[in-house]
C-alpha positions in Angstrom: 0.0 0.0 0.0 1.4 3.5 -1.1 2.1 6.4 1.6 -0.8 8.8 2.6 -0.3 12.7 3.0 0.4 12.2 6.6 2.3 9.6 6.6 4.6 11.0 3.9 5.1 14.2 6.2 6.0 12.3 8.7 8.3 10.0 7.7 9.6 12.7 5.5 10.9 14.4 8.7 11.7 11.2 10.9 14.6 10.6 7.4 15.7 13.8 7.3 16.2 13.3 11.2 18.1 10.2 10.8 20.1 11.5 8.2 21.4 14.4 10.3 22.2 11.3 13.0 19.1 11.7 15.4 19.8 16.3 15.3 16.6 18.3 14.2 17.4 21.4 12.6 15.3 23.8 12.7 15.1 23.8 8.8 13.3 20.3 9.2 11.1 21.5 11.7 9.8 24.5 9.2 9.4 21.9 6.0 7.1 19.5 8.6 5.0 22.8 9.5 4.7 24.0 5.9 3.9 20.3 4.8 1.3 20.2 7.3 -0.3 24.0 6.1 0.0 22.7 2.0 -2.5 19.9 3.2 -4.8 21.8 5.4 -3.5 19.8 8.7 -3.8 21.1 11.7 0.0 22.8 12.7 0.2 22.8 15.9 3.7 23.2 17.6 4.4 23.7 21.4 7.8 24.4 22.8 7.8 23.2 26.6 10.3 23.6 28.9 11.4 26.1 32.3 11.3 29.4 32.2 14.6 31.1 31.4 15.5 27.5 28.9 14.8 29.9 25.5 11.6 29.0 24.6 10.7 33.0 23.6 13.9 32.6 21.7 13.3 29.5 19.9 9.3 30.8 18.8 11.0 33.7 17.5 12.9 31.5 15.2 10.6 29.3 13.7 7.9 32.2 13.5 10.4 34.4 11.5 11.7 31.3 8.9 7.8 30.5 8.5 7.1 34.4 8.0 9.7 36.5 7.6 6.8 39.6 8.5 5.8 37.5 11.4 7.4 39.3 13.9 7.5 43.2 12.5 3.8 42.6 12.0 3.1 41.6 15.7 1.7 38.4 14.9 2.3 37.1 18.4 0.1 36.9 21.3 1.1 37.5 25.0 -0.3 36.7 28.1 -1.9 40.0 28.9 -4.1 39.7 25.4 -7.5 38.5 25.5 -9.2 36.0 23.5 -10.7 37.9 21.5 -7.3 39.2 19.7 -6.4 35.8 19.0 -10.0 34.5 17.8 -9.3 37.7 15.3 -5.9 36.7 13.7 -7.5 33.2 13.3 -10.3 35.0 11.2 -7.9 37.2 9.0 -4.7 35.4 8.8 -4.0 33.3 6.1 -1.0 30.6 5.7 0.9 32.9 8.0 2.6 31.8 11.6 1.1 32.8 14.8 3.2 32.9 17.9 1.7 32.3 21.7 4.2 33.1 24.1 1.7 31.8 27.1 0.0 28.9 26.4 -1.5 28.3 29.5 -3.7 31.8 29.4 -5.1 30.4 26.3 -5.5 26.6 26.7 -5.2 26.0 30.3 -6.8 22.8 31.4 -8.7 24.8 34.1 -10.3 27.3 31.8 -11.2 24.5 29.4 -15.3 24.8 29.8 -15.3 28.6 29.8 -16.7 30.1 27.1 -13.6 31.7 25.8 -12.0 28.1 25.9 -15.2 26.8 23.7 -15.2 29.6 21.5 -11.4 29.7 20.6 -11.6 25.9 20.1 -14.6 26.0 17.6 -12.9 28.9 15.9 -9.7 27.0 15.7 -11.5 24.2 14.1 -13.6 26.6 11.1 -10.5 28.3 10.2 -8.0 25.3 9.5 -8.7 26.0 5.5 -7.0 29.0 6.3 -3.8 27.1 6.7 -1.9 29.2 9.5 0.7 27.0 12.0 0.7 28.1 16.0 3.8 27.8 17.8 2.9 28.2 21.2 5.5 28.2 24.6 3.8 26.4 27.6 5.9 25.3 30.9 4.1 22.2 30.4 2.2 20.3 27.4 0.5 18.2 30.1 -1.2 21.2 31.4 -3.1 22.7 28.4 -6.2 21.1 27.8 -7.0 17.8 26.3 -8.9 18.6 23.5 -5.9 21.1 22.1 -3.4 18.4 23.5 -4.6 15.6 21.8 -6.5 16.7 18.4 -4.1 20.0 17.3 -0.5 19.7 18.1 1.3 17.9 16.1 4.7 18.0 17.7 6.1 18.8 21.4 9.8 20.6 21.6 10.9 20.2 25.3 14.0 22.8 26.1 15.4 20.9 28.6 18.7 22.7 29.8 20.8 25.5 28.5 24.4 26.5 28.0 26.4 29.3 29.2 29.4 29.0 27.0 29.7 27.7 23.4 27.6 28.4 20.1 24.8 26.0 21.1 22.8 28.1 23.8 20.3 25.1 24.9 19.3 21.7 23.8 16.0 20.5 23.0 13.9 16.7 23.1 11.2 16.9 20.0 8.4 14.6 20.2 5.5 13.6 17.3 2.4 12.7 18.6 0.6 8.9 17.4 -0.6 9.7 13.2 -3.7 7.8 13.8 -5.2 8.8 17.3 -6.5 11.6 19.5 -5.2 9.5 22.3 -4.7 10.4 25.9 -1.0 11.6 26.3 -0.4 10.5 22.5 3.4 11.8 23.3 3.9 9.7 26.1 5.0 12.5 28.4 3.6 10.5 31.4 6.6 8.2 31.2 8.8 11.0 32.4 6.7 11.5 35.7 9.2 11.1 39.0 12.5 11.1 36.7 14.5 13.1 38.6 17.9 13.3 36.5 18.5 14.6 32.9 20.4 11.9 32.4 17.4 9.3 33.2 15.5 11.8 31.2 17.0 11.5 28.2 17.7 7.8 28.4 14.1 7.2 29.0 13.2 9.6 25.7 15.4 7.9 23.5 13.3 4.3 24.0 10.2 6.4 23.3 8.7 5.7 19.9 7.2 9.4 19.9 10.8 10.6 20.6 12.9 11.7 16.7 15.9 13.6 18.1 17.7 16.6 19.7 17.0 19.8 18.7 20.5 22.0 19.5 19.7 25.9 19.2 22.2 28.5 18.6 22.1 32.0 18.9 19.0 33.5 17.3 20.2 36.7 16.1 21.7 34.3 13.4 18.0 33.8 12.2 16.3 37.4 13.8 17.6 40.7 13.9 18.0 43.3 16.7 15.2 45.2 15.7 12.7 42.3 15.8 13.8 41.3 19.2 13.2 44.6 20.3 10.3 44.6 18.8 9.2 41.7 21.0 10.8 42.6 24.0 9.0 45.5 24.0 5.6 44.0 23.4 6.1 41.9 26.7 7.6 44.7 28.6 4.3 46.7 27.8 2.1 43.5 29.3 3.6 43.7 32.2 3.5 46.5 32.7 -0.5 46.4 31.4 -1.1 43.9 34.0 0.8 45.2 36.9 -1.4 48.2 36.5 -4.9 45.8 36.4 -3.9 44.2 39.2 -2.8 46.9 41.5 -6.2 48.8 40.6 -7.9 45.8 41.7 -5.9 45.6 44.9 -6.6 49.4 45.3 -10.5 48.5 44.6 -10.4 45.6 47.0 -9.2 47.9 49.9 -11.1 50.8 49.1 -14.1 47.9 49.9 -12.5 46.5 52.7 -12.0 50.0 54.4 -15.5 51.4 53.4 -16.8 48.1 55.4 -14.8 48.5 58.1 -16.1 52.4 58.3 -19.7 51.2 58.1 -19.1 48.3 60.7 -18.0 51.2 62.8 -20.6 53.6 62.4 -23.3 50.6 62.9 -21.9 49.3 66.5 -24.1 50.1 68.8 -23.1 52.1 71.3 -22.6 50.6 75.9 -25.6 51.4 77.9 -25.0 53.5 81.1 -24.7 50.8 83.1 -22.2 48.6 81.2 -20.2 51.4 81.2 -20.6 51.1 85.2 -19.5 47.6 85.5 -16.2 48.9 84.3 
C-alpha cells in the first residue's frame, strides 16, 4: 500500500532526522509545518520547557523562517491579550505563523469549559482552510487542555537545559504525537513523571517511539535581527506592565471595599448602655 499525505510528512521528517544522525534542525522542523499548512492539517507546535531555557527565543525563530513579516507585523500573542485578539488573527490570517508566548492563558486545562475556551476551540477548528501554524510556549504540554493536546499539536519541543558558553545556547527533546489517534497523552509525556535526573530523562526519551531527536539551538540573532527582538521585547515589557497596572487597581479597589466596610461596621456598633459602662 502506497504512503498517505500524513504519513509521507512524517516519515519525511523522521529521514531527514536520521540523516542528520538523530539532530533536528530547525530547517526540518519549518518543512514539517509548511507540509502540514499545503494539506490543510492542523499545525500545531508547542515548545515546553522552564522558564529562562529559550523558549521565547526558539518561537521567535521558527515564527520568522515561517514568515519573515511575522514578527514586525506583531503576529504574536502575549499573556496580557485577551481571547478575543487571538479569535481575530485566526479569522484574517491566512497561511501565516502565529506565535503564543503563554500557552497556558489560552488553553489552560482549568479554563477548558469557559466560554472563551469553547469559542477559541470551535474557531480554531472553522478556520483550519486557512492554513496558518501556532507555535505556542507552555511550561508544560500536560497542562493545556486535552482537547488542544490531543487533536491539534502535532509536535512537542521540550527545552530541557541551556548553556552558558559555546555556540549551542540550549538543547531541545522533539516529540511527534501517534498519526492515527486523539489518544490520551499521544506523546507519552507521562513516562517522564518522577524522573529526577537529565540523564534518566533523556535515556528514558530515547526508548520512546514518539521521541525523533535533539534539537540544538544556537544564537538566534543568526535567524532574527536586533530590531525584531526589540520589537518583542517591548511588546512583553508593555504586558507587564499592562497587567501590573490591572492588578494593583484591583488591589486598590479591594481595599477601598474593605476600608469602606470597616467604616460602616464602625458607624453601625451600637453604642454601651449606662450601666455597662458602670461595671467597668
Amino acid at each position: 500500500m502506497s504512503e498517505g499525505i500524513l504519513e509521507r510528512i512524517i516519515n519525511n521528517f523522521q529521514n531527514r532526522v536520521i540523516e542528520g544522525r538523530g539532530v533536528v534542525k530547525l530547517e526540518y522542523v519549518v518543512e514539517f509545518i509548511r507540509a502540514l499548512q499545503m494539506h490543510e492539517y492542523d499545525a500545531h507546535i508547542v515548545i515546553q520547557g522552564q522558564n529562562g531555557n529559550g523558549k521565547s527565543m526558539l518561537m521567535l525563530a521558527l515564527l520568522k523562517l515561517l514568515d519573515p513579516n511575522s514578527i514586525r507585523e506583531n503576529k504574536i500573542v502575549y499573556a496580557y491579550d485577551r481571547t478575543s485578539r487571538l479569535i481575530k488573527m485566526l479569522r484574517d490570517y491566512k497561511q501565516s505563523a502565529i506565535g503564543i508566548d503563554e500557552g497556558k492563558k489560552f488553553f489552560h486545562y482549568k479554563q477548558s469549559m469557559t466560554l472563551e475556551s469553547i469559542v477559541l476551540t470551535n474557531m480554531i477548528e472553522y478556520a483550519r482552510e486557512n492554513r496558518n501554524c501556532f507555535v505556542v510556549c507552555t511550561n508544560s504540554c500536560n497542562r493545556l487542555n486535552n482537547n488542544y493536546r490531543n487533536s491539534k499539536v502535532q509536535m512537542v519541543i521540550w527545552l530541557l537545559d541551556r548553556y552558558d558558553e559555546g555556540k549551542v545556547k540550549s538543547y531541545a527533546l522533539v516529540f511527534v504525537g501517534n498519526p492515527a489517534l486523539e489518544e490520551e497523552d499521544k506523546f507519552l509525556l507521562n513516562a517522564f513523571t518522577n524522573l529526577y535526573s537529565f540523564e534518566s530523562i533523556r535515556c528514558v526519551a530515547e526508548k520512546l517511539p514518539t521521541f525523533y531527536g535533539y534539537l540544538f539551538l544556537e544564537d538566534v540573532r543568526s535567524v532574527v535581527d536586533p530590531e525584531e527582538l526589540n520589537i518583542y521585547r517591548r511588546n512583553k515589557q508593555m504586558g507587564i506592565k499592562q497587567v501590573a497596572d490591572e492588578y494593583m487597581n484591583k488591589l486598590a479597589d479591594k481595599e477601598k471595599l474593605l476600608e469602606s466596610k470597616e467604616e460602616k461596621d464602625g458607624r453601625e456598633r451600637p453604642k454601651p448602655k449606662k450601666e455597662e459602662l458602670q461595671e467597668f
